[in-house]
N, C-alpha and C positions, 0 to 999 in steps of 0.2 A: 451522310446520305440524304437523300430528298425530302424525308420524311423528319428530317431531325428538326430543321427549324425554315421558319419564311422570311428571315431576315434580309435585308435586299440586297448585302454583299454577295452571300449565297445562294440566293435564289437565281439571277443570272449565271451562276457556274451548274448547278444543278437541273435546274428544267432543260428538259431537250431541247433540241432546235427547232425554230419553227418552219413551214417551207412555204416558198413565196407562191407558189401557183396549185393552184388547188384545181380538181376535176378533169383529171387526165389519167390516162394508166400509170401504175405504178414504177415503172421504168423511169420513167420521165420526171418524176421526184427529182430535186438535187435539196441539200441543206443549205441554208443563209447564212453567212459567216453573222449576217447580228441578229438572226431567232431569235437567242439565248434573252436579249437585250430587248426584242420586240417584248416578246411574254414577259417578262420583267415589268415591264414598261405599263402593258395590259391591264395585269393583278394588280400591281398597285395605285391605276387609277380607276379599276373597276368597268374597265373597256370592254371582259370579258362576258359579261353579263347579257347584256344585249337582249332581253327580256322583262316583259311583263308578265308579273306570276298572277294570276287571278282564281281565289278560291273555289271550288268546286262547291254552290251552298246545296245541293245534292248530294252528302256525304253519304258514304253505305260503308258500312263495317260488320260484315257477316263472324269475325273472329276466327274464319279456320286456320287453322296453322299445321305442321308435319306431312306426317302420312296421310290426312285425310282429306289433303288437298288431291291427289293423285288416283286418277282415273289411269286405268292399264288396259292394253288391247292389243291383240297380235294383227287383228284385221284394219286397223288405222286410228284414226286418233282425228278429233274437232274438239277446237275451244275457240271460246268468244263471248261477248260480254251479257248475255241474255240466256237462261235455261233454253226457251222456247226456239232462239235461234241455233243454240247448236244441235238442240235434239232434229230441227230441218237438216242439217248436216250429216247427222249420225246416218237417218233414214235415207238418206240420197246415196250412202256408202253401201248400208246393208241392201240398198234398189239394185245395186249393179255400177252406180256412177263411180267415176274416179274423183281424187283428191280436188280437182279445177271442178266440177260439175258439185261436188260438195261445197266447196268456197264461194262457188256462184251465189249457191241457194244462200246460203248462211248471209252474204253480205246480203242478200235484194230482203231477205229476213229481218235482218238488221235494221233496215232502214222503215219497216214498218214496225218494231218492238222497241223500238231505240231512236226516235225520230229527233230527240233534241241534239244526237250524238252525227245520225248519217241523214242520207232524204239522195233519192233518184238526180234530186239538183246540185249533188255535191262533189266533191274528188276523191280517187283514188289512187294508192300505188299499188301495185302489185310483182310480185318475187315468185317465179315457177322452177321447180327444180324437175325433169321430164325422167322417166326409167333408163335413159340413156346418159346420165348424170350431165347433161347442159344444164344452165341456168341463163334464165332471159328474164327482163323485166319491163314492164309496162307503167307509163307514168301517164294517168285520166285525170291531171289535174285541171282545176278550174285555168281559167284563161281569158284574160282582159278583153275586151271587146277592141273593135277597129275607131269607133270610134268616141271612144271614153274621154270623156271631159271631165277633167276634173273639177271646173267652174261653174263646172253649168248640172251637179250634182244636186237632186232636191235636198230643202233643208231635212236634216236627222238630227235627232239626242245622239248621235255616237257614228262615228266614220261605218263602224261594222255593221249599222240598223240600216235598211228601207232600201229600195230600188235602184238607188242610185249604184251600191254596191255587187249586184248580180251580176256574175259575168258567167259565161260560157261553160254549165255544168259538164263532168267529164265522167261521171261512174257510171251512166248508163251504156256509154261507148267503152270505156276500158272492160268492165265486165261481160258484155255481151262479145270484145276482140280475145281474150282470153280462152269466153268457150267455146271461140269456133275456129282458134287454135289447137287449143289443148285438152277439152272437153268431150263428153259423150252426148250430151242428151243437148234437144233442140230449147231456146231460149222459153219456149214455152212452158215448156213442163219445169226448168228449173224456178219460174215466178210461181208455180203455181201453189206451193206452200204458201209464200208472200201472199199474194190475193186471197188464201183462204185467214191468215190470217188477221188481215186489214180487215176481212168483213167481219170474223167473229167476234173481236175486236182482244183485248188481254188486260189483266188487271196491274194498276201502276204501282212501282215500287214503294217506298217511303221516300227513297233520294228524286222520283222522279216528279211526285209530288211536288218536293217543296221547288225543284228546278221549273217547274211548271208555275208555280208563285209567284219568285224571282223574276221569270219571263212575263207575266200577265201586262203589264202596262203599258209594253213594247210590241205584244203581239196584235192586241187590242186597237192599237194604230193602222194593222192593214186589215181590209177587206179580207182577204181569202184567209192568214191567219185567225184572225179571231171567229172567223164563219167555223174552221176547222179545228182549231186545238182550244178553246175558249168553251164554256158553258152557251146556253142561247141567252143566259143572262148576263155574259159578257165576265163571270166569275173563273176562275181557273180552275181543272178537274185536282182531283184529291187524292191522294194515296188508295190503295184497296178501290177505286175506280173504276169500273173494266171503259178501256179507252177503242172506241170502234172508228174505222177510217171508211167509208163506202165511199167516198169521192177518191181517194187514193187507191183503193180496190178498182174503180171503175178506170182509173191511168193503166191501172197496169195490165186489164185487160187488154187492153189497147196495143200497149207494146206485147204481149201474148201471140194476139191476134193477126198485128200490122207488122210486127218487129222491132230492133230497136231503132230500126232508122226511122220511124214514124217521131220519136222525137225529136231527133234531129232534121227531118226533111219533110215530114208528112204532118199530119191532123194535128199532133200535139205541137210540134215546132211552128207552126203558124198560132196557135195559142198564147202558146207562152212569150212568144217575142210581141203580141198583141198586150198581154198581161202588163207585159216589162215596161215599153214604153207608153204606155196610153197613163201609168203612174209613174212616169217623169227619169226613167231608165234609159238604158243605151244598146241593148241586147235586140238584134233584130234575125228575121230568117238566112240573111245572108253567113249572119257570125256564126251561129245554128249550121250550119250545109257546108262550113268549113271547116268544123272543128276535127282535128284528129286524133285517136291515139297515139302517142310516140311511143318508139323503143328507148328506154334508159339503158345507160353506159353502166354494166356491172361490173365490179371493183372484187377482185379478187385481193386479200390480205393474208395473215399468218398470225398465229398467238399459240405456243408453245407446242409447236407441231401438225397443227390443227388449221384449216382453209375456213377461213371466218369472209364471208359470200353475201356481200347489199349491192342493192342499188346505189348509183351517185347521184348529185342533187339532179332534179329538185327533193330530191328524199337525202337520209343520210345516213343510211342502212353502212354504206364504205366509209362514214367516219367513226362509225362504232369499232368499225375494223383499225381506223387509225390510230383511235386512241386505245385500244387494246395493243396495238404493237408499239405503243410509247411506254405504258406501263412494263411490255416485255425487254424494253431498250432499259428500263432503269434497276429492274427485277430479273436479268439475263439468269439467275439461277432457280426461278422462282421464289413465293412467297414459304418464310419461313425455313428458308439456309441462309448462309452467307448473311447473316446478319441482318434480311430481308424480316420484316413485320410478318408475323401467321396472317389467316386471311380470317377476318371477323373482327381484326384490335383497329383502336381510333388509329394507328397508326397506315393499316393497311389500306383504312381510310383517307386518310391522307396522301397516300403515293397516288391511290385512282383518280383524290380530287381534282393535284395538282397535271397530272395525265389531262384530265378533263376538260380542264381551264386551257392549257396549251390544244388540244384539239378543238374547242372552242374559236379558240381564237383565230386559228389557220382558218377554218369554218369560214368563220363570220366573214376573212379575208375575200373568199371567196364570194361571197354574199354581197358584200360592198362593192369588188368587182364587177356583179351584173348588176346593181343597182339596184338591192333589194331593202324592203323595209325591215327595220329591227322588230317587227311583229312578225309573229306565226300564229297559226293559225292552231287553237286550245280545244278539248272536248270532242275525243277525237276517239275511233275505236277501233280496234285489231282484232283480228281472227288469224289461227294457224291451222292448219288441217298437213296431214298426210293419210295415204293410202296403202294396203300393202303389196303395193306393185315400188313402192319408194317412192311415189312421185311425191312433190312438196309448197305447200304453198301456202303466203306471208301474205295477207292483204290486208292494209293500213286504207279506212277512207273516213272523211271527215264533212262538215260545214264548220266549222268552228269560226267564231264562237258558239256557246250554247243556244242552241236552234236557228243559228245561220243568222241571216239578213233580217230573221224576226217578220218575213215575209212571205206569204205562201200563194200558189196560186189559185182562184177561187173553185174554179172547173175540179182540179185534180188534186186541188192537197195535197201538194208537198212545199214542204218547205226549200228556198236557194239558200244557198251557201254564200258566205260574205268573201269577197274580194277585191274587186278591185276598189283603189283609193284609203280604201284599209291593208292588204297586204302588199301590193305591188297595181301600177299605175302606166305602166307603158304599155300599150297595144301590143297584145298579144304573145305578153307574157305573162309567166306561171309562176306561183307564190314557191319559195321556200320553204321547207320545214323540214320538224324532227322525226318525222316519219319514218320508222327505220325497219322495214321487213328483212329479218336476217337468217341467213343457214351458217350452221356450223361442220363442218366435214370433218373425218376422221379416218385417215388412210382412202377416201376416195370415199368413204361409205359416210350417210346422214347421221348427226347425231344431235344436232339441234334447230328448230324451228320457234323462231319468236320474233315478236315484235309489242308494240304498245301505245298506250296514248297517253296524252297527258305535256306535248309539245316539249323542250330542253327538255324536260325529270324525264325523258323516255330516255335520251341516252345515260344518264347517269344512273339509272335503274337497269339497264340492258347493260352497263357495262358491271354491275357491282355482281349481278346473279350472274353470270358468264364466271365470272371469277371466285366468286363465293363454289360453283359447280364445277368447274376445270381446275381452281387452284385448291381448294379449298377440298376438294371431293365430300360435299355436299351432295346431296339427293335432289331430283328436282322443287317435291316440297319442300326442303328445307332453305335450297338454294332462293324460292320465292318467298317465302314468310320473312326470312330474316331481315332486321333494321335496316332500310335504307338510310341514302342524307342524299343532296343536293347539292352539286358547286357552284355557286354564283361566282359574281365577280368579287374584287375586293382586296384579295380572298377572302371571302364567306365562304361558310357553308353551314347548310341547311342540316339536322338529324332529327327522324324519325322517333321521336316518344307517344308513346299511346301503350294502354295497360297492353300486357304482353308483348309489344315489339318496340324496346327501347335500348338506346347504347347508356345512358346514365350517367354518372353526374364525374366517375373519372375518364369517362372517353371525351367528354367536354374537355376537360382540363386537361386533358393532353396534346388535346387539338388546338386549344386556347395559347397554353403554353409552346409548339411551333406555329404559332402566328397567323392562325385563321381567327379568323370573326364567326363566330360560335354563335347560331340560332336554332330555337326548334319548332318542331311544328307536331300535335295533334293529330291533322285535316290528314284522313287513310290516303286517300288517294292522291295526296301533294304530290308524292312520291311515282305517281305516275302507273297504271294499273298496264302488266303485261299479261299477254296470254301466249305460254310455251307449252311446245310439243319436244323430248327428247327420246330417244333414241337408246332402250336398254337392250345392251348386246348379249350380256349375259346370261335375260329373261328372254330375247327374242320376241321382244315385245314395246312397241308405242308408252309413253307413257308422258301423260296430257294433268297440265295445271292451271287452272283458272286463279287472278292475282285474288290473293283470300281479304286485297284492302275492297273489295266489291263483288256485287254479286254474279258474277260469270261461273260457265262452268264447262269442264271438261269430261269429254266421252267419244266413247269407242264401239263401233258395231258389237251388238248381242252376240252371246251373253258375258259379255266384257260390264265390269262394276262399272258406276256412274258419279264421278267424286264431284261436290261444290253445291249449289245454291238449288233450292227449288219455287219456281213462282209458286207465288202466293198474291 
């Protein structure tokens, strides 16, 4: 079986097949008589990999683990990675708003409590499931300008720093196309938590602290960042801090007042493409007045019964789904019969890894196909919300790296989002990543809502707690606390040790012994931090988890409990 050994006679007869085209409906799949031989081929030169891992030096490890992860609510459910932003969420639920008008609030929230993570100038995906069980999806990603030189880029310390890499922010258009979709309330009132709390301003974590460190000597380089995230002494702010934005407060009146096309076509769009170029960038009002929201192509799949529901690239919500249907290809009777590994041993680990590394690598096929860079884009954050009308919704948005381009605009404080020349490089086109907003279905009815950040380790995290809770019947706390690991290429892989959530020193040697390259890692969030909403039928009730490797937290209209982290 798959799991016995990686030896390379067997590992070609063992791993699935791989399939030569990627990003089309699933009809249109055929198998490759040399898959088997491609992923062979892969693993053992470490082709699979296709990443750069970069440590988060803003670690947070709050320690929750079990039940006390788990917020319950019959009236809906909001997680996301900031107390202060999901309680904007909770209250827009208990206001009258639906689940979309909740996720609104929460992200434009996000991006003022969480600025090194999101910012108005950065991308999103978005995943809507409606009361009438459609699902559609929106892709706000960033987007290369027309005309991006690569040559003529000003010098940077790093592809990802300075002007040269700003291209065409998308979350202010995909969120503001969302809620006048699917949404109740006018784009106004859903900023207006955001603007109130840009002004009053919030006290900084301990991980955002030291990520504020880390960043100082890079922000310190432009104008408008170090006017706004920098001390006036050009020092970096400090943990227990309270951090205030009144120039980002005063942006987003703007869009309040004007709407969101004012940054695309109006007052602020004529700024910022002033901004852009006048410091040696390529971003002008025309690229601004063209950008669009797209519709993403959603990928229906299957994993033991069950409608497992992403977006296709540039997100990768439907390969979450593919490699869950390779592990159900190799595990047809599930885990723990027929000779299948229970679901929690090194070895069950092993069958997902090797799943992972083949979906990977079909992936990546695809990715080299459009001629995308082996970077993605890291430091990235999720929200899940539902309502209880059913509606559902996955929003994944990022600047990654940590605090974007390390570049902000002077007027409006916010930071852009790093892309082009770092992620992808051809006019007008949109970065790749592991962005994966997903639904889980169940006879037609919802029964899971997640997604995550943390770039690759989000699928190999979204596929181990899918399986640890569907195969394993796990609780959703339990499903989220337990030991991750990570596939790299190699075969490597990564396992989760840290006091409390460790596999130990025989899951090593088991994994060791079928022929992975056995590393570990500490650092909470390696592993990739998710935030899940699931679906208890038997409570008749939401039930919401913030990932316990950080401080996020989950909650449900009053008088529903309130499980996870409290600023401080």
């Amino acid at each position: 079986m798959l799991w016995k050994a990686l030896g390379a006679p067997d590992l070609q007869r063992h791993l699935v097949p791989a399939i030569p085209h990627a990003g089309v409906p699933r009809h249109r799949f055929r198998h490759h008589p040399l898959g088997p031989w491609l992923v062979c081929l892969a693993l053992l030169l470490g082709a699979c990999s296709g990443e750069t891992i970069a440590e988060d030096p803003g670690r947070e490890d709050p320690g929750r683990e079990g039940p006390d992860l788990e917020a319950r609510s019959p009236s809906g459910m909001v997680v996301s990675a900031k107390p202060l932003a999901t309680n904007v969420g909770v209250r827009v639920l208990e206001e009258g708003g639906n689940a979309v008008d909740a996720a609104v609030a929460t992200a434009l929230a996000l991006t003022v409590v969480e600025p090194s993570m999101s910012s108005i100038g950065g991308r999103t995906q978005i995943l809507v499931r409606s009361p009438d069980g459609s699902v559609e999806a929106l892709d706000g990603g960033t987007e290369v300008v027309a005309s991006f030189d690569p040559e003529a880029v000003p010098e940077s310390p790093d592809p990802s720093i300075g002007y040269g890499t700003v291209a065409i922010p998308g979350t202010v258009a995909a969120l503001a196309e969302a809620l006048e979709r699917w949404g109740t309330w006018d784009f106004a009132r859903v900023l207006a938590p955001a603007i109130e709390l840009a002004e009053e301003g919030f006290p900084l974590t301990e991980g955002q602290g030291v990520r504020w460190e880390a960043a100082a000597p890079h922000l310190a380089r432009s104008e408008g960042a170090s006017a706004h995230f920098l001390r006036p002494d050009g020092t970096p702010f400090r943990a227990g801090e309270r951090f205030r934005q009144p120039a980002l407060a005063a942006a987003l009146r703007v869009l309040a007042r004007e709407g969101p096309d004012a940054f695309y076509r109006g007052t602020m769009a004529r700024a910022i493409a002033e901004d852009v170029t006048r410091n040696g960038g390529f971003l002008t009002t025309a690229d601004l007045a063209g950008y669009r929201v797209l519709a993403s192509e959603v990928v229906h799949r299957s994993y033991r019964g069950r409608e497992v529901v992403g977006s296709d690239l540039p997100a990768s919500g439907s390969w979450v789904g593919r490699i869950l249907e390779l592990v159900e290809e190799e595990t047809p009777e599930g885990f723990g019969t027929g000779g299948a590994p229970a679901v929690g041993s090194a070895e069950w680990a092993g069958v997902l890894a090797q799943a992972l590394l083949a979906g990977f690598e079909e992936r990546d096929r695809a990715w080299a196909e459009a001629v995308q860079s082996a970077e993605e884009p890291e430091h990235t954050t999720h929200l899940s919300v539902a309502d209880s009308e059913g509606r559902l919704v996955a929003l994944t948005q990022s600047i990654g790296p940590a605090f974007g381009s390390h570049v902000a605009h002077p007027e409006f404080g916010f930071l852009y989002a790093s892309t082009q020349g770092y992620l992808v490089s051809e006019p007008g086109s949109r970065p790749f990543s592991s962005m994966s907003p997903l639904f889980v279905f169940r006879d037609g009815e919802p029964e899971w809502v997640l997604g995550g950040a943390g770039a690759r380790r989000i699928v190999s995290a979204m596929v181990a707690v899918l399986s640890r809770g569907i195969d394993g019947g796990a609780s959703l706390g339990e499903a989220m606390a337990g030991p991750r690991f990570h596939a790299l290429g190699g075969p490597e892989i990564r396992l989760e040790e840290r006091p409390g959530t460790r596999w130990g020193a025989e899951a090593r040697d088991n994994l060791t012994a079928a022929g992975f390259q056995v590393s570990t890692s500490d650092v909470p969030d390696f592993f990739a931090r998710l935030h899940a909403i699931r679906w208890d039928a038997e409570g008749r009730e939401w039930v919401g988890v913030a990932d316990p490797r950080r401080v996020g937290t989950a909650s449900g209209p009053q008088p529903a409990a309130t499980s996870g982290a409290v600023d401080r």
